[in-house]
C-alpha positions as CSV (number, residue, x, y, z in Angstrom):
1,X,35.1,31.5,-58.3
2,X,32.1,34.1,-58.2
3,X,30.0,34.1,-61.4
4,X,28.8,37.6,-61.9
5,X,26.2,38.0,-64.9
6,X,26.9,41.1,-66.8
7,X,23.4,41.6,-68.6
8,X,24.5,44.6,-71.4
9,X,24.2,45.3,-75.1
10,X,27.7,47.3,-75.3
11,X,29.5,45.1,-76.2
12,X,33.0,47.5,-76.0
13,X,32.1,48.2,-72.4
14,X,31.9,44.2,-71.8
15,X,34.8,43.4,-73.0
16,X,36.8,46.2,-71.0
17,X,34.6,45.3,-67.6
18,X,35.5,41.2,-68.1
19,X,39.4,42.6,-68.6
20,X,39.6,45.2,-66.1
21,X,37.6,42.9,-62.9
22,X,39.1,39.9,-63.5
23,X,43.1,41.8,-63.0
24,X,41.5,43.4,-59.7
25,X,39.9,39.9,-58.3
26,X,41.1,36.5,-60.4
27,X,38.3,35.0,-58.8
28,X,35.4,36.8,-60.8
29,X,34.1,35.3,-63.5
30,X,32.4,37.4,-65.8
31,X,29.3,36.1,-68.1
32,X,28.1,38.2,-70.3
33,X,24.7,38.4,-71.9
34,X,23.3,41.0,-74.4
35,X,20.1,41.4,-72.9
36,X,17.4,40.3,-70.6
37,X,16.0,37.1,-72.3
38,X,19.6,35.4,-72.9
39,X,20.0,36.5,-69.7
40,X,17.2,34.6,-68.3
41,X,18.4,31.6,-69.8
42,X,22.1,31.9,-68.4
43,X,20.4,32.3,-64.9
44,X,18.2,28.6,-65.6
45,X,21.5,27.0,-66.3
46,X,24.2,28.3,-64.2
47,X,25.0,29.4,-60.4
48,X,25.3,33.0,-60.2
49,X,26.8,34.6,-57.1
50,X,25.4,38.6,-58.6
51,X,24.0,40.3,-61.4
52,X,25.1,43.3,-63.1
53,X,22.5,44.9,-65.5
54,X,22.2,48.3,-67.9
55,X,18.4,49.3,-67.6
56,X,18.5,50.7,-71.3
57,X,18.5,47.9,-73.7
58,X,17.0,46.6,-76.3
59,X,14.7,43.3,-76.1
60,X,14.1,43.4,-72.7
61,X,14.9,46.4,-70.6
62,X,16.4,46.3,-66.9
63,X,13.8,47.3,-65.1
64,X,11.4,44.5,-66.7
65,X,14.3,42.5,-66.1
66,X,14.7,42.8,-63.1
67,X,11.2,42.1,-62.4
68,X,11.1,38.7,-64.0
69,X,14.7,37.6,-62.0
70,X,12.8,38.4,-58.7
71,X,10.3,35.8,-59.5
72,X,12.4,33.6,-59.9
73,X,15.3,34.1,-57.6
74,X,14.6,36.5,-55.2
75,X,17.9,36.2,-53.1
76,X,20.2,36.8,-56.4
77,X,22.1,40.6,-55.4
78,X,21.6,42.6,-58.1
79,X,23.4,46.0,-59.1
80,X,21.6,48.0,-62.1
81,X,23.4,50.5,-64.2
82,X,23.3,52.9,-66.5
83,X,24.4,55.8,-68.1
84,X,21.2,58.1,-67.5
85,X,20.8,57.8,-64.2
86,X,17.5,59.5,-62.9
87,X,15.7,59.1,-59.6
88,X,12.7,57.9,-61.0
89,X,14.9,55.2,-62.5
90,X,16.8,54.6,-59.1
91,X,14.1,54.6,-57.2
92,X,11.7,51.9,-59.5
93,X,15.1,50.0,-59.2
94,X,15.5,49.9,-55.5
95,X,11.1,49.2,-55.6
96,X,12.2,46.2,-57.4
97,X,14.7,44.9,-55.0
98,X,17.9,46.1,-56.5
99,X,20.7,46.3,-54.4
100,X,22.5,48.8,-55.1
101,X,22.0,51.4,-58.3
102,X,25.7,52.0,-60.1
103,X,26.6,54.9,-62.9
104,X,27.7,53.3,-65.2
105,X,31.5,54.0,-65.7
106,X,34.9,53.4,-66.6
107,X,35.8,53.5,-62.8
108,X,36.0,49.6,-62.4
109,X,37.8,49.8,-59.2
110,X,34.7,51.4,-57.4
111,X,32.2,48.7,-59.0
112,X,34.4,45.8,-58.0
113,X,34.2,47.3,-54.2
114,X,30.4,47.3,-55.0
115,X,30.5,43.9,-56.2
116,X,32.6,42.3,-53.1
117,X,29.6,44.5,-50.8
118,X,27.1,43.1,-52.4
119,X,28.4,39.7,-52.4
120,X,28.8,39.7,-48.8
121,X,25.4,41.4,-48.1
122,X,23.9,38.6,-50.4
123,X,24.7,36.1,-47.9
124,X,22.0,34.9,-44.8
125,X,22.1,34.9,-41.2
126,X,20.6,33.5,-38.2
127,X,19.7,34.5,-34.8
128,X,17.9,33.1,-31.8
129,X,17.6,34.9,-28.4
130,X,18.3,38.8,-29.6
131,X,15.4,40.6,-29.1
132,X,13.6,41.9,-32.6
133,X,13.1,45.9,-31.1
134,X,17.1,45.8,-30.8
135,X,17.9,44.0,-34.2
136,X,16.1,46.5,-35.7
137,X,17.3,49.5,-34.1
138,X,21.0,47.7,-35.1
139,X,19.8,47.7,-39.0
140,X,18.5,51.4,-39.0
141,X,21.7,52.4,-37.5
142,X,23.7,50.5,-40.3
143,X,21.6,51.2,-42.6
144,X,21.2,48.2,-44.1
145,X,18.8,47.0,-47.0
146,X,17.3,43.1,-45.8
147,X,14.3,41.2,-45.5
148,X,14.0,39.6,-42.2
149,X,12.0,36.5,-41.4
150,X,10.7,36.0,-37.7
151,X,9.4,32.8,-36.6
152,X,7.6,32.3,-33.5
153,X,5.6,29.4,-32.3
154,X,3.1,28.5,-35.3
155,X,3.5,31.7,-36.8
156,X,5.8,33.5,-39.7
157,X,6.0,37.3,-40.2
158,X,8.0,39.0,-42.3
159,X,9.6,42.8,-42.1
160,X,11.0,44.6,-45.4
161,X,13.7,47.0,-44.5
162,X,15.2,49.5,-47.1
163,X,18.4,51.7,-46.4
164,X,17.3,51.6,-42.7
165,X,14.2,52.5,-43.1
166,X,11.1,49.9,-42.7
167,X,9.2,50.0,-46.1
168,X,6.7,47.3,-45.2
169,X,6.1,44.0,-43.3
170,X,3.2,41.2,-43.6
171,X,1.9,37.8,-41.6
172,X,-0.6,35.3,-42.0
173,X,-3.4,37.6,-42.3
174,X,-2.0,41.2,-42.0
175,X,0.4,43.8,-43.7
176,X,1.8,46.9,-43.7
177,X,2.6,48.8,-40.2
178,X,-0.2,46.6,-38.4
179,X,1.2,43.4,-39.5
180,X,5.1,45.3,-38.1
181,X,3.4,46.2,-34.8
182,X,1.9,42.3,-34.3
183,X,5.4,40.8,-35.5
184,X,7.0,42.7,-32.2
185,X,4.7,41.4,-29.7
186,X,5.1,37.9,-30.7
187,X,7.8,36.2,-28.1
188,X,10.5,33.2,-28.5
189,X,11.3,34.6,-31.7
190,X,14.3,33.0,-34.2
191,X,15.4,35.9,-37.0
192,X,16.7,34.9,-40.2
193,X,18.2,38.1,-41.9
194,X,18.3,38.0,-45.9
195,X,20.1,41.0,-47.3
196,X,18.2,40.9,-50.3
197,X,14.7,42.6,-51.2
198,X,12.4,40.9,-53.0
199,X,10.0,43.1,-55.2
200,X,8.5,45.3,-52.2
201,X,6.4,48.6,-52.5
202,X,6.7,50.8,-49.3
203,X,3.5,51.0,-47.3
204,X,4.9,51.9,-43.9
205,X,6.3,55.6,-43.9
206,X,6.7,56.5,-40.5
207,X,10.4,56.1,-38.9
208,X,11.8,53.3,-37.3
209,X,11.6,54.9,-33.7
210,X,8.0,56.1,-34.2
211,X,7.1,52.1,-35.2
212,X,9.5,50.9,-32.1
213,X,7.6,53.4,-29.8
214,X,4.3,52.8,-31.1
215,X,4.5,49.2,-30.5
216,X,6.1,49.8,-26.7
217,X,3.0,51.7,-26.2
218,X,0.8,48.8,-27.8
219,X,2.2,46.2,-26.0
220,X,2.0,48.4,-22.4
221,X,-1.5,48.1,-23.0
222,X,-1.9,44.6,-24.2
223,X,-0.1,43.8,-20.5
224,X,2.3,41.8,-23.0
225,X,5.6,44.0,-22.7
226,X,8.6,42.5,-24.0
227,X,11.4,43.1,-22.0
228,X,13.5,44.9,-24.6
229,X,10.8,47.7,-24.6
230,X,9.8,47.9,-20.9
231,X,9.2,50.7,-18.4
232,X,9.9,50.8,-15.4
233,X,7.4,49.9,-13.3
234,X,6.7,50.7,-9.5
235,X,6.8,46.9,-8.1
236,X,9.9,44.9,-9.9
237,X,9.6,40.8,-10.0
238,X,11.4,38.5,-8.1
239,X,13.6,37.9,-10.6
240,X,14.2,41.5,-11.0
241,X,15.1,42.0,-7.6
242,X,17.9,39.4,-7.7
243,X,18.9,41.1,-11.1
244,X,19.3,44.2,-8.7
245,X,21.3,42.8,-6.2
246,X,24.6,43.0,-7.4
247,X,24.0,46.9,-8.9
248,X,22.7,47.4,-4.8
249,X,26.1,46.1,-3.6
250,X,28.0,48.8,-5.0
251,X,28.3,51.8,-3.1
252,X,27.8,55.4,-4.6
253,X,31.7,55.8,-4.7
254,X,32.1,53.0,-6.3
255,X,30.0,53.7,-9.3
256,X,31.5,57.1,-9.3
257,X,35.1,55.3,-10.0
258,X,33.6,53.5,-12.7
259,X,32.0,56.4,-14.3
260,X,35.1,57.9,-14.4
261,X,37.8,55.0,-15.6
262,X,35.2,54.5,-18.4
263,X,35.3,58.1,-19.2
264,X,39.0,57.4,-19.8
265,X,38.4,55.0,-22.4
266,X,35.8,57.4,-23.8
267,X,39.2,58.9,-24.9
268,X,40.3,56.2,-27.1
269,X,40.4,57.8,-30.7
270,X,37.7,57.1,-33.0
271,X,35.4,56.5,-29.3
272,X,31.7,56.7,-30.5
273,X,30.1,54.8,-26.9
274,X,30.0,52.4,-24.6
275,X,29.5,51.5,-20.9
276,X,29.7,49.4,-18.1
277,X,27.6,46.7,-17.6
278,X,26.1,44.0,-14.6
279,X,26.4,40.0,-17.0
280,X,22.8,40.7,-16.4
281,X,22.6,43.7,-18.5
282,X,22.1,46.5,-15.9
283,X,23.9,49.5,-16.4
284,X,25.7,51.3,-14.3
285,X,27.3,53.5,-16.6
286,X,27.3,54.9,-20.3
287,X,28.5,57.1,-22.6
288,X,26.9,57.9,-26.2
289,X,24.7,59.4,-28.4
290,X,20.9,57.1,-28.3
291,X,19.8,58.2,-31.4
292,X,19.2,56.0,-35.1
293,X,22.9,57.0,-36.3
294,X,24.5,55.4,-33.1
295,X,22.1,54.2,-31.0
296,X,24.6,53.6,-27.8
297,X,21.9,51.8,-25.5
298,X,20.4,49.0,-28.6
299,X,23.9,48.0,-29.4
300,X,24.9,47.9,-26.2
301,X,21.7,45.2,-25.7
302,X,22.6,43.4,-28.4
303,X,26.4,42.9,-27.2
304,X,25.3,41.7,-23.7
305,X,22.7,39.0,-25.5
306,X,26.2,37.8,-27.5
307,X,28.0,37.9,-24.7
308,X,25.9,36.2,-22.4
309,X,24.7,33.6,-25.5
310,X,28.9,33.1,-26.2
311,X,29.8,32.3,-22.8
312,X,27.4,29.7,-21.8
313,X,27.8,27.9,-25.2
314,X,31.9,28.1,-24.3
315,X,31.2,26.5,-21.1
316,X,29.3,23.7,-22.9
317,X,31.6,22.6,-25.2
318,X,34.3,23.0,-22.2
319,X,36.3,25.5,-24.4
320,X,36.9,27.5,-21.2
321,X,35.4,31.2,-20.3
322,X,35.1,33.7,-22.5
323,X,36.8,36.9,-21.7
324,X,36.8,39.2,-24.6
325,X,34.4,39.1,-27.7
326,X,35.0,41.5,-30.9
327,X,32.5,42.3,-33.2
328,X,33.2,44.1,-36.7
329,X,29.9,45.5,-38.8
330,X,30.7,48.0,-41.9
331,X,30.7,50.9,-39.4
332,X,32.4,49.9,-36.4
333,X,34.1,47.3,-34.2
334,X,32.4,46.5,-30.9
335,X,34.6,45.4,-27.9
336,X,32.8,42.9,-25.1
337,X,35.5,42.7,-22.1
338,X,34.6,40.8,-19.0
339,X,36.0,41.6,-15.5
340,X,35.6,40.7,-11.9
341,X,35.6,43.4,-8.8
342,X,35.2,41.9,-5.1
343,X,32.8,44.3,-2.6
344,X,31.6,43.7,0.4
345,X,28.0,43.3,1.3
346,X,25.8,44.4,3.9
347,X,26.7,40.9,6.2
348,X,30.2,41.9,5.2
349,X,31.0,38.7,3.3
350,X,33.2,39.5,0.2
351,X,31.3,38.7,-3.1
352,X,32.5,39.0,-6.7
353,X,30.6,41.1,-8.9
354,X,31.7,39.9,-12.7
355,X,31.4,43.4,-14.9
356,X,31.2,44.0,-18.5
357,X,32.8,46.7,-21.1
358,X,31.3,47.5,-24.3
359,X,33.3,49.7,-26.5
360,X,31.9,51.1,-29.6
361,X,34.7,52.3,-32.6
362,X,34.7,53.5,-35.8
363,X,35.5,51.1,-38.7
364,X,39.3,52.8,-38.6
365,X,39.8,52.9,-34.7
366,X,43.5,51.3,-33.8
367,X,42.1,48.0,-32.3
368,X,45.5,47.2,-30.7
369,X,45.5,50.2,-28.8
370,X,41.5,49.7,-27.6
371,X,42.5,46.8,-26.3
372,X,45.6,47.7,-24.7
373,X,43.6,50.7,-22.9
374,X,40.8,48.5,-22.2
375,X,43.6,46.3,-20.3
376,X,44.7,49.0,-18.0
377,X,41.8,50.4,-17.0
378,X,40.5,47.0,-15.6
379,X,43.5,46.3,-13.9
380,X,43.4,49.6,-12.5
381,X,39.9,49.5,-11.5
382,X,40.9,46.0,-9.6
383,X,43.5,47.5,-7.8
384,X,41.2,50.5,-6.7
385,X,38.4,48.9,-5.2
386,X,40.8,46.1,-3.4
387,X,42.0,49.7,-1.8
388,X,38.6,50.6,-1.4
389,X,37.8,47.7,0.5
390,X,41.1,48.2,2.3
391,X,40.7,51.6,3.6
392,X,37.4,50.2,5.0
């Protein structure tokens, strides 16, 4: 059961909301309070999952409400509504660290979808070993409202993000876009994503790409560059030469054969991007737009990091090797396929070059039929490049 907190004086509307969302979900269960003080001492007593509150009402109104609840329990989703909806109000809401900001209606249908979002939003998540510059980029793309929580060695920062957009951030000893641009040099990083705002007022107004750039540029300087944010430079490492290798032992007619069987799964309906990938991460192809709607090459990042993080974790637990990874967020499903082509090198000793796909979709896209495309194509392209070799 999911106890939802309906904080409003109407007591007609009440009744009809406890009827009408308990026959679309059984397992909601309504409270109701009058206003914002009862409703304060519901919240002291009981578990609740979300809140629902009118900002017009008597006793306590919802905005002073909602003040007073983040104090107190800051990770509670809340969903204000009203009949008089006016920005000022929405956006003193969303200050606050409402979730989501509801008309208030007879349309219960629409606020139980609202309610099942926000529940699911409400919950917390960790991750170690994606880089921060590429988590972020992944939350402006979605959209997303969440506080996120970065720990490095002997130091906590924490970033506010609103709709996408950073709003503001803070350390030890810093705030605002300083304390944003210090949080992304810091390395060995673990993220713990909240999708709930706490009371936040925005003090960073430049976009997320500005702050991303802005902090490449910083940390070029600093001689600290993480390697998420990186330019090329003239001399690669070691290790970046043996990264290389296995890009340098495909020929040019090779990667043109890969350009173009990944172009044919560009044709998958509901395509948005993609490419091909080295298990290292290098690209040798890709298709997509790189701006903060879709931004092809961060979630492209982030997939390889799963991938690679996935497969050696399989092969500890001796689960066997992980071939094929799918990923669903609120906008789209991402495909990880692994594969294997054998070239020969300049000694002319066959090596086996293991490949990745990463296939972006819409939310909608016919998963079945991805996959089954997905399938071909690397069969095909195994077949090719054994004739390749052949021909040779």
């Amino acid at each position: 059961m999911k106890n939802i907190l309906l904080v409003d004086d109407d007591a007609m509307y009440c009744e009809t909301a406890i009827d009408s969302l308990k026959m679309i979900n059984p397992e909601y269960n309504v409270i109701v309070a009058p206003n914002g003080i009862e409703a304060l001492s519901i919240i002291k007593k009981k578990k609740i999952d979300l809140i629902m509150s009118d900002i017009q009402m008597p006793v306590m109104n919802g905005i002073e409400f909602l003040t007073r609840v983040r104090q107190d329990k800051p990770d509670v989703p809340i969903i204000m509504m009203t009949a008089f909806g006016t920005k000022f109000l929405k956006d003193k809401a969303s200050e606050l660290g409402a979730l989501q900001f509801f008309e208030k209606s007879m349309d219960f249908l629409q606020l139980a979808r609202k309610i099942d979002e926000a529940i699911s939003q409400g919950t917390q998540g960790f991750l170690r070993g994606i880089p921060l510059p590429t988590f972020l980029q992944l939350v402006g793309m979605e959209k997303k409202s969440c506080t996120i929580i970065i720990k490095a060695p002997e130091r906590t920062g924490h970033i506010y993000i609103r709709e996408g957009n950073l709003i503001d951030a803070e350390t030890e000893d810093l705030s605002g876009e300083a304390a944003c641009y210090e949080i992304i040099r810091w390395e060995e990083t673990d993220l713990e994503i909240r999708y709930t705002l706490t009371h936040r007022k925005q003090t960073i107004h430049e976009s997320m790409n500005h702050i991303l750039m802005e902090a490449l540029r910083l940390k070029d300087e600093s001689g600290t560059v993480h390697p998420q944010l990186q330019k090329p430079v003239a001399a690669p490492s070691v290790k970046k030469r043996r990264k290389s290798r296995k890009k340098d032992l495909l020929q040019q007619k090779q990667l043109s054969i890969l350009d173009i069987k990944f172009k044919e799964i560009a044709s998958i309906k509901d395509f948005i991007g993609g490419g091909v990938f080295t298990e290292d991460g290098e690209k040798l192809t890709m298709i997509g737009p790189d701006d903060i709607s879709t931004n092809t090459p961060a979630v492209c990042d982030l997939a390889i990091a799963f991938f690679s993080t996935l497969k050696e974790k399989a092969h500890d637990m001796g689960t066997g090797v992980g071939k094929m990874i799918h990923i669903t967020t609120d906008l789209t499903h991402i495909l990880i396929k692994s594969f294997h082509i054998k070239v020969h090198d300049d000694l002319d000793d066959k090596q086996v070059i293991p490949l990745v796909f990463v296939v972006i979709l819409q939310s909608d896209a016919s998963i079945g039929l991805a996959n089954l495309k997905i399938a071909t194509i690397t069969r095909d392209l195994n077949k090719m490049f054994v004739n390749e070799e052949r021909e040779e």
